[in-house]
N, C-alpha and C positions, 0 to 999 in steps of 0.2 A: 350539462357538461360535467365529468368526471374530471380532477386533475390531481398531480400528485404531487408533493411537495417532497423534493430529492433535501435530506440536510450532507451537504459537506464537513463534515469539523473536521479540519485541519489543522497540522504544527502552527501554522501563521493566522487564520480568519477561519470564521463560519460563513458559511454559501449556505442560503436558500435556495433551488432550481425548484419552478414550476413547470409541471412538462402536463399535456393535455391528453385528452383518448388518443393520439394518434400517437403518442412517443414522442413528440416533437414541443423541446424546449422554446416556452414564449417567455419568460423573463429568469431572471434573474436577481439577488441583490447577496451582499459579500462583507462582512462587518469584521476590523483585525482587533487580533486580542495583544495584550501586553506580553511578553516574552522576559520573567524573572532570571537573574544571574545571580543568586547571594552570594556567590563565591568561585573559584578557579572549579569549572570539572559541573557544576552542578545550574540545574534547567528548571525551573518551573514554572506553571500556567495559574491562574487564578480561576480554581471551577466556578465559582457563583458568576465570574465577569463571563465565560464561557457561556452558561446556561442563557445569562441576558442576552449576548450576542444572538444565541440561538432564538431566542422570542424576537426578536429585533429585528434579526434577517428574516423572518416568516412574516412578520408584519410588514413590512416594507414590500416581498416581493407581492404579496396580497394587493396593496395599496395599486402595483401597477397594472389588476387588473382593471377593467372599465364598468366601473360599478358606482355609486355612491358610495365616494369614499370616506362621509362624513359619520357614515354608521362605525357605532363602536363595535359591533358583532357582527359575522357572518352568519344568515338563518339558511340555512341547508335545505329550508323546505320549500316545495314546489312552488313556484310564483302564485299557482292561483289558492294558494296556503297561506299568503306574504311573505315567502322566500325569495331567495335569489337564483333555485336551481338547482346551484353548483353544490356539489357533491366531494368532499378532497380527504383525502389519505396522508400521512406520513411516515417518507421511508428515513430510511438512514445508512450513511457511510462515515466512518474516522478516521483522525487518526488513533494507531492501534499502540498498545506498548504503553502508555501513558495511564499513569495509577491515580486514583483518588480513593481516599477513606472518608465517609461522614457519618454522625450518629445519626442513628435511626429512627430515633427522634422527632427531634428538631431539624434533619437535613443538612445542616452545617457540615463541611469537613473538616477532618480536626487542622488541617496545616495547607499550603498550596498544594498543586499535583505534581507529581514528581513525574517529568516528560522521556519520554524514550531516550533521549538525547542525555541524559544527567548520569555523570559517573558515579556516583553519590555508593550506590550500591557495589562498588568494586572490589573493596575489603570482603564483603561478604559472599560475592564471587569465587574471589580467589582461594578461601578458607572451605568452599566449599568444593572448589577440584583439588584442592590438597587433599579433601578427608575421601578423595576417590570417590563422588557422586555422580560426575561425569558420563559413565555408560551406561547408571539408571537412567538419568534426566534426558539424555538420549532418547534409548528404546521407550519409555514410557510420553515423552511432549513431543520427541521430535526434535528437540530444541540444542543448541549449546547455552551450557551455565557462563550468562553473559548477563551485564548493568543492563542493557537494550532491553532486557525481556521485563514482565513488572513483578516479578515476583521477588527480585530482591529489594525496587524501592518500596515494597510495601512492605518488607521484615525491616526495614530502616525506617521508616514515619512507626512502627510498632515498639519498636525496639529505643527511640528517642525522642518522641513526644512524651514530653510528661503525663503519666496517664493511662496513656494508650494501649498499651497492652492489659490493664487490668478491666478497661472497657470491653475491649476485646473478647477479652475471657468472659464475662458476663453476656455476651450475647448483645451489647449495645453499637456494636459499628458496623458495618458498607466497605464490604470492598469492591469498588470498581473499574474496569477500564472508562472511556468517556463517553462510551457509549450508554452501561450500564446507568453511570451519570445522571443522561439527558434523559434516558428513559423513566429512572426514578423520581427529577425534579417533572419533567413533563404529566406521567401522572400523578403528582402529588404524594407521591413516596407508597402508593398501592402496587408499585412494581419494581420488583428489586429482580433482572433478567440479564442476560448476555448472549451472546449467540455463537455459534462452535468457533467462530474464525476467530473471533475475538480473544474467548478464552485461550483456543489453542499458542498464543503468545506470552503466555502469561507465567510459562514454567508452572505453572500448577494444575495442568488439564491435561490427564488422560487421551491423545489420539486414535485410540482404538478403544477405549468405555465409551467413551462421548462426555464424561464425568469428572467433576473434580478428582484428583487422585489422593489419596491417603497419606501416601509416601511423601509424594511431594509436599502436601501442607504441610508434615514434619517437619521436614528436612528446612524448612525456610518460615515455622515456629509459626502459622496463620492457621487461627480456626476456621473449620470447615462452617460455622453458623456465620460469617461475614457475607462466605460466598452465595453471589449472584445464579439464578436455576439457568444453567446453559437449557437453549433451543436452536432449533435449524434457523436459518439464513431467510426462509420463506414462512416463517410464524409469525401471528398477531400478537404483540409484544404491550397491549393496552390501550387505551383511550386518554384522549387528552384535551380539554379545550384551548389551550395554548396560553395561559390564562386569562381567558373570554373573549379572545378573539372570538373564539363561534360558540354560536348559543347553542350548539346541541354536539357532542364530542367527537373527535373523527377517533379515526383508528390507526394506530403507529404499526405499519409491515413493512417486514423485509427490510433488515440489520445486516450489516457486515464490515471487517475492516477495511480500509483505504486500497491497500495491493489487491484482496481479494474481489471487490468489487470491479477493478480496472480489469479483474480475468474474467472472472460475469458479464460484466457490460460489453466485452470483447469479443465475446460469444465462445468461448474456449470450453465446451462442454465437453471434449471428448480427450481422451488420453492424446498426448504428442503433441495437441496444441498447448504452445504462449503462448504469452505477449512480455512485451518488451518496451521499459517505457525510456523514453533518452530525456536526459534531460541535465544537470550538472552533472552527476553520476548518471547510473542505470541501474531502474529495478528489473529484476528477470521473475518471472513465476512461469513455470510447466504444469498444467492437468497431468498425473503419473496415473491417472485411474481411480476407480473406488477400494484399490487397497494400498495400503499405508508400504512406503519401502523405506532402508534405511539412506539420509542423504550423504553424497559423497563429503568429504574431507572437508569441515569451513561452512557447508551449504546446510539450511538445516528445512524438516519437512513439516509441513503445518496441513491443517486442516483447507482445501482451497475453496470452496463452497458448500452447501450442505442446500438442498433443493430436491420437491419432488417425492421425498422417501430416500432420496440418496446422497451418498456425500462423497465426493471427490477429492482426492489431497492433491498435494502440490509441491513441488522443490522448491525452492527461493533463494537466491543468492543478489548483492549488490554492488556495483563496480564501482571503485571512486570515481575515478575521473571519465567520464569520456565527452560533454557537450563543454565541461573546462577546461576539456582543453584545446579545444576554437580558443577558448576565450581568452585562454593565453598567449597563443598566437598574439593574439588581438589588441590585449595589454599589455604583456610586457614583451614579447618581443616585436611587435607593432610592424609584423608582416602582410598584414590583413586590416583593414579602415570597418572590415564592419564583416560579421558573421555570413553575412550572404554573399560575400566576393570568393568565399572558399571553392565553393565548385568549381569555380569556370577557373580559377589559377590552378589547380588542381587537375583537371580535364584536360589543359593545357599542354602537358605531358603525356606518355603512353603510359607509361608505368613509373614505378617507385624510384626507379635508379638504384634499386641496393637496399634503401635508405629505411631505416625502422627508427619508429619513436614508440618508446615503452612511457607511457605518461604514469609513472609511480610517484605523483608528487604526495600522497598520503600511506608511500608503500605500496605492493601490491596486492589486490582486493583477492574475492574468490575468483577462481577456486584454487588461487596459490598462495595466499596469504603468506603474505610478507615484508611483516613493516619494515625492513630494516632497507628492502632496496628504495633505490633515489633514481628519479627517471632518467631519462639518455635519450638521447638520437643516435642512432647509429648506422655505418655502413656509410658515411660522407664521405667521398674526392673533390676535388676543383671541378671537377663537371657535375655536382650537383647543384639545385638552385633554391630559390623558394620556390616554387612549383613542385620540390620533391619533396620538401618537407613539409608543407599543406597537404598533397598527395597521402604520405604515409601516417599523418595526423588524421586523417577522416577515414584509414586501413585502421589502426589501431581503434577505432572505435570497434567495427565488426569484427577485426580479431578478441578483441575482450567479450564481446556476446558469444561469438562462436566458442570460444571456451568456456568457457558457462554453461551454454545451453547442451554444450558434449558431453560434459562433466552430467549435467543432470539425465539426458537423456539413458550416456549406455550405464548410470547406476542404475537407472530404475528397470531398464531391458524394452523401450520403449522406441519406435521409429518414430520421429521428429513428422511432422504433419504440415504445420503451417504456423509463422509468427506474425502476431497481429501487432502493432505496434502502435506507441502516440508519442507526442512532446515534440518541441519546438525541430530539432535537429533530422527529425523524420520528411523534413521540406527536401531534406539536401536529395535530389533524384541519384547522383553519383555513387552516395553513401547506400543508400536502400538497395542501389544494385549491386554493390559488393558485398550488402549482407546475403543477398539471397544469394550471389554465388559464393558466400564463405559456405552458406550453410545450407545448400542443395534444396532450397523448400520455398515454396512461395512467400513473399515478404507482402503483410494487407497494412494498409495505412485506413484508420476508420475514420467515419467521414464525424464521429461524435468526439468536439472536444474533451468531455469531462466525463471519462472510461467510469470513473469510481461510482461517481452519481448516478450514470447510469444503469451499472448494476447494482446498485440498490432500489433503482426505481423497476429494475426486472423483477429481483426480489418481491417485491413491494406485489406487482402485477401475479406471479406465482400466489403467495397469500392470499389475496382478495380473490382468487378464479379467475382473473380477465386471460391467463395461459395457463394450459394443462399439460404442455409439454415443455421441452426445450427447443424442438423443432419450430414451433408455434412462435416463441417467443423470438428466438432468431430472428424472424421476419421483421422484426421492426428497427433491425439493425443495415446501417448501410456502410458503405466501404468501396474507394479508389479501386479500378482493376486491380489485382494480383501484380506484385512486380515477382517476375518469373526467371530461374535460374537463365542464366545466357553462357556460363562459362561452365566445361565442365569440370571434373573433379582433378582428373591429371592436370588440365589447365591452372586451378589454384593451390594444388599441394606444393609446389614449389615455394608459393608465396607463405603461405603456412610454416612452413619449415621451419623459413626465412625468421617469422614471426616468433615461434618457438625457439631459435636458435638464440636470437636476441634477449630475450625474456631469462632462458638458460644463463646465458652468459653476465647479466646484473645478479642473478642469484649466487652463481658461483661468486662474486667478488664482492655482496654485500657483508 
C-alpha cells in the first residue's frame, strides 16, 4: 500500500492527513502552535516549536495505522524482506506570507517568525510607496507593497537583529517562508527550496522569470545568497527520514501555499474557474490562464499553481466579513440562537423587502477598499422584519463574492466557468442559490473537507507519476450536483443595483 502523508501548516496547528492509493483520507492528527504578541500590531510563531509540531503530527497520524506500533521505525521493505510493505511520500501545504531567517549552519533562526498577520513591517512599507516603488512591485510580483507580503518582515529581522545583516552579507543565513523551513529542517539542512506559489508572495519573486528578482532584493536590502531555489508545485523537493521514524527515506513532493492548494485540490485547472472559500471572511482565487494579467484595483495576481510543464496564475482577493456576519446576528444582536436557523427565517419571506446590509465592520474589503466606511442596514420601514434582515445578511454575502469575482474576471478578459467552493457557511442551500444566480455559473460544493491538503496531495501524485495529466487526476475528485443558475439575469440586476446603490451611498458619506 502506497500512502501519502498531506502536511497542513497553518496560522493556528500542523495537520498531518494520511490519504491511501485511492485519494481517500483514513486518518488524521492536528497539533496547535503558540501564537507570540510582544507588542500592539506585531505576530509571531516559534519555528523550532513548528518543525516539532510537524514531527509529532506525522508520528501520531502513523501511529493510527494498524501496525505494531511498538516499533520505533517504519521498514518500507516488502514483508517477505521484514518490511511492512507500506511505501509513503510527503507532501505539503502552508501557510504562506510568514518569514523565517536561520543560519545555515547550525539551523537556528536568528529571532521567531515574523507571521503574515504582523504590522511590524509598515514603516518600511510606507517609505517604500513614498519613494514611488509601487508600479515596479506591481508589474514585476504581481503584488501590492504591503506588511502581509514577507518581504518586508524579513528587511526588519535584517535591519534589527543584532548581527544580522552582516551574517547576511557573508553568505551565512536562510531566508524562508515555512515551507522552505520544514523542507530544510526535514532534510537535515541538504535542502534549502521553495516553490513558485510560495515565493510568488514574498515581494521578491519575479512572476514572469519564475526567479528571484534583482530589483526587488534591492529595493528591501536581501541578499540574493539567503534565497531558497524556487521550483514547480509538482517537484521532488528531497528526502527525509522524519527523524527515524522510517528506516529508509521517503520523498518530500508536491509543495504549495494554503489558497493555492484549496485551487488545486478544487480541480480549477482551466482559466474561469474558482473557488471560493466562506468562512469568517472569504478568500476568492480565479485560474486567469497561463499568462500573467495586471489585477484590478486592491486585488493582487500571484502565481496560482505551477504542474505539468505549466503554470497558471491567479487573481486573489479577501473579503472581511461575510460568515461574521451570521455571527453577528447571532451575538450581538441575538436575532438568530444558532447559525443554522438563518435559512428557514430567511426563506420565510419572498424577498429582501428593500432592505440591504453592507457588513463593513473592518471597512470595505476588495475590490472597494475602504476603511473608513462603517456597516449599515439599510432600506428599513415598519414592514420590515427579522426575516428581512437575515434575508439581506446571507444576500450580502453573494453580493461581496460576486463583486470580486467581476472585478477579477472582466480584468483579466476571462468568462467565468464555474465556482467551486468550501467552509462551513456553504451548508446554507439558500445562500449557494443566490450565488449561483448573483453569478450566472454553476456553484460545486466539494465533497473534500480539507481543499488545501488536497491539492498538495495532487501535487505530491503529479511528482511521483501516479497522474500524467490534469484530466487524470480530476478523477479522484468528488463533488454535490452543481447548484445551477434558476434566476435569470434581468431577474437579479435589480437586486444588484439595489446592492450597489447601498454600498455607493456609505462611501459618499464616509
Amino acid at each position: 500500500m502506497n500512502y501519502t502523508i498531506a502536511i497542513d501548516q497553518s496560522t493556528s496547528a500542523t495537520k498531518a492527513l494520511l490519504f491511501d492509493e485511492q485519494s481517500k483520507l483514513v486518518a488524521s492528527a492536528s497539533v496547535v502552535h503558540q501564537q507570540y504578541y510582544p507588542q500592539p500590531g506585531w505576530v509571531e510563531h516559534d519555528a523550532e516549536e513548528i518543525y516539532q509540531n510537524t514531527v509529532k503530527a506525522i508520528r501520531e497520524v502513523i501511529d493510527k495505522l494498524s501496525f505494531n506500533s511498538q516499533a520505533s521505525t517504519i521498514n518500507q521493505l516488502p514483508p517477505s524482506q521484514g518490511g511492512t510493505g507500506w511505501v509513503f511520500s510527503l507532501a505539503l501545504t502552508n501557510q504562506r506570507e510568514t518569514v523565517v531567517i536561520w543560519n545555515r549552519t547550525t539551523g537556528k533562526p536568528i529571532s521567531k517568525a515574523v507571521v503574515w498577520q504582523c504590522m511590524r513591517g509598515a514603516d518600511i512599507c510606507n517609505q517604500l510607496k513614498a519613494d514611488g516603488y509601487s508600479p515596479m512591485v506591481k508589474e514585476k510580483s504581481g503584488l501590492l507593497i504591503d506588511p502581509y507580503f514577507a518581504g518586508s518582515g524579513a528587511k526588519w529581522l535584517l535591519d534589527n537583529i543584532p548581527g544580522a545583516r552582516e551574517e547576511a552579507e557573508k553568505g551565512n543565513l536562510c531566508f524562508g517562508t515555512i515551507d522552505s523551513w520544514l523542507i530544510y529542517k526535514l532534510t537535515e539542512g541538504r535542502c534549502h527550496l521553495t516553490d513558485y506559489t510560495n515565493a510568488s508572495r514574498t515581494l521578491l519573486f519575479n512572476i514572469h522569470t519564475l526567479d528571484w528578482d534583482d530589483d526587488l532584493l534591492k529595493m528591501l536590502t536581501i541578499p540574493r545568497s539567503m534565497m531558497p531555489k524556487p521550483l514547480p508545485c509538482d517537484a521532488v523537493y528531497g528526502e527525509t527520514t522524519v527523524e527515524g521514524l522510517f528506516a529508509q527515506p521517503i520523498q518530500i513532493a508536491g509543495v504549495l501555499g494554503d489558497s493555492h492548494g484549496a485551487l488545486a485540490g478544487q480541480m480549477c485547472y482551466q482559466a474561469g474557474f474558482g473557488k471560493a472559500t466562506y468562512g469568517t471572511g472569504s478568500s476568492v482565487m480565479v485560474n486567469i490562464g497561463e499568462k500573467a494579467a495586471e489585477a484590478p484595483a486592491g486585488l493582487v495576481t500571484s502565481i496560482g499553481f505551477a504542474a505539468n510543464g505549466k503554470v497558471f496564475y491567479a487573481f486573489e482577493g479577501n473579503i472581511h466579513c461575510t460568515g461574521a456576519t451570521i455571527q453577528w446576528l447571532k451575538n450581538q444582536l441575538r436575532l438568530i440562537n444558532d447559525a443554522s436557523e438563518i435559512e428557514a427565517i430567511a426563506t420565510s419571506v419572498d424577498d429582501n423587502g428593500g432592505v440591504y446590509f453592507v457588513p463593513a465592520f473592518s471597512g470595505l474589503g476588495a475590490p472597494w477598499w475602504n476603511d473608513q466606511v462603517k456597516a449599515a442596514i439599510s432600506g428599513l420601514t415598519l414592514a420590515s422584519t427579522k426575516a428581512h434582515v437575515c434575508r439581506a445578511t446571507l444576500e450580502s454575502i453573494a453580493y461581496q463574492i460576486a463583486d470580486l469575482i467581476g472585478a477579477m474576471t472582466t480584468s483579466a478578459g476571462i468568462q467565468l466557468q464555474e465556482v467551486r467552493v468550501d467552509g462551513g457557511p456553504t451548508k446554507n442551500r439558500f445562500l449557494m442559490q443566490f450565488q449561483a444566480d448573483m453569478l450566472q455559473v454553476p456553484v460545486v460544493r466539494s465533497e473534500v473537507e480539507d481543499a488545501s491538503a488536497f491539492g498538495a496531495l495532487i501535487m505530491n501524485g503529479f511528482a511521483l507519476g501516479k497522474w500524467h495529466s490534469f484530466e487524470e487526476a480530476a478523477k479522484v475528485w468528488t463533488a454535490e450536483a452543481p447548484i445551477v443558475p434558476q434566476q435569470s439575469v434581468a431577474d437579479m440586476q435589480p437586486l444588484y443595483d439595489g446592492w450597489h446603490h447601498a454600498v455607493q451611498c456609505l462611501m459618499r458619506n464616509a
